[in-house]
C-alpha positions in Angstrom: -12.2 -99.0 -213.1 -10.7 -99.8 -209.8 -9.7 -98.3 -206.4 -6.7 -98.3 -205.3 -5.5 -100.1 -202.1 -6.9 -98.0 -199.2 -7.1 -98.5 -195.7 -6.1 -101.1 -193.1 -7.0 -104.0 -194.2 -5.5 -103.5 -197.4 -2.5 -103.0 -195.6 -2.8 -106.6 -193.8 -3.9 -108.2 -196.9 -0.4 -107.0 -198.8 1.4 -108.3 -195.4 -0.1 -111.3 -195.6 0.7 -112.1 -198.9 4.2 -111.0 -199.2 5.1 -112.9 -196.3 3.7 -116.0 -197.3 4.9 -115.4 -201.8 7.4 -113.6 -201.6 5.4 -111.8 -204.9 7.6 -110.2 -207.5 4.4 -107.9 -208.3 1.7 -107.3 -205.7 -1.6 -105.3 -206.4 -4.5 -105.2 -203.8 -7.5 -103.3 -205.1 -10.6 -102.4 -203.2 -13.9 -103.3 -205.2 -16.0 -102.6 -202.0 -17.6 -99.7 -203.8 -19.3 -101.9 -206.6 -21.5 -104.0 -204.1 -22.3 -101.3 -201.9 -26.0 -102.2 -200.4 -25.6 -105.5 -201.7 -25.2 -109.1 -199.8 -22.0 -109.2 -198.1 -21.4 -105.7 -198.1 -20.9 -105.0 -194.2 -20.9 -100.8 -194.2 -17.2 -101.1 -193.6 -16.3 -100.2 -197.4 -13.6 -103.1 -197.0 -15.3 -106.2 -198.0 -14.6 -107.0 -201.4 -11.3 -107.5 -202.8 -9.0 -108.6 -206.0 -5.4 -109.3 -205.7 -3.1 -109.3 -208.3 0.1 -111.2 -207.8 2.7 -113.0 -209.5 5.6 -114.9 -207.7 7.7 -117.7 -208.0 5.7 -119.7 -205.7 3.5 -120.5 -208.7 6.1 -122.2 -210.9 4.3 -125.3 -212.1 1.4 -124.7 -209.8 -2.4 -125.1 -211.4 -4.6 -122.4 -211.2 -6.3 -124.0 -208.3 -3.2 -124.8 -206.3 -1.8 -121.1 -206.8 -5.7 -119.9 -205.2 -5.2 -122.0 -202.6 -1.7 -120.7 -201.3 -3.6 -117.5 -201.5 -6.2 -118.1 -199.6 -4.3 -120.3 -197.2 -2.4 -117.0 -196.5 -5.6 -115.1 -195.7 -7.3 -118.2 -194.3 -8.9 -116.3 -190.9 -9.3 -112.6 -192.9 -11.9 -114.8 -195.5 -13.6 -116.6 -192.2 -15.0 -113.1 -191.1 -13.6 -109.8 -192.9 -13.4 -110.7 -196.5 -16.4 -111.3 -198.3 -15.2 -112.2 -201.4 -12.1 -112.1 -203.6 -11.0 -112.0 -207.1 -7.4 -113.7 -207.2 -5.7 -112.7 -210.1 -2.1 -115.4 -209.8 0.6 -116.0 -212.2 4.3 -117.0 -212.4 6.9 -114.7 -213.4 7.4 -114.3 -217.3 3.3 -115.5 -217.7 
């Protein structure tokens, strides 16, 4: 089971990503909880992440090409305040 979206950086994360996909569907779930005490986890319970989203960005895009839009979207938030993140990306109708 999963959190739901909490907290500021959440918040960014969604603005980020709508501004830059346009998504049809967005989800931002905070996994921060599972890794609690372990590497990467900086006490800030916002450091672990999945995102869920589908837009029309990703029409004929490879799996690698529609990561890449996402991260290029959250480029300086995975530099320092992202640890890691589970990109869940598809194309309306997939």
């Amino acid at each position: 089971m999963t959190d739901p979206a909490s907290g500021r950086l959440a918040d960014i994360i969604a603005s980020r990503l709508t501004a830059a996909l346009a998504p049809t569907q967005l989800e931002v779930i905070n996994d921060s909880h599972h890794h609690a005490g372990h590497l990467g986890d900086d006490g800030t319970g916002e450091s672990h992440w999945t995102v869920v989203v589908e837009s029309g960005a990703f029409v004929g895009q490879s799996r690698v090409q529609r990561q890449r839009l996402v991260n290029n979207a959250l480029a300086d938030l995975l530099a320092g305040r992202i640890h890691a993140l589970a990109i869940k990306a598809r194309a309306p109708g997939e």
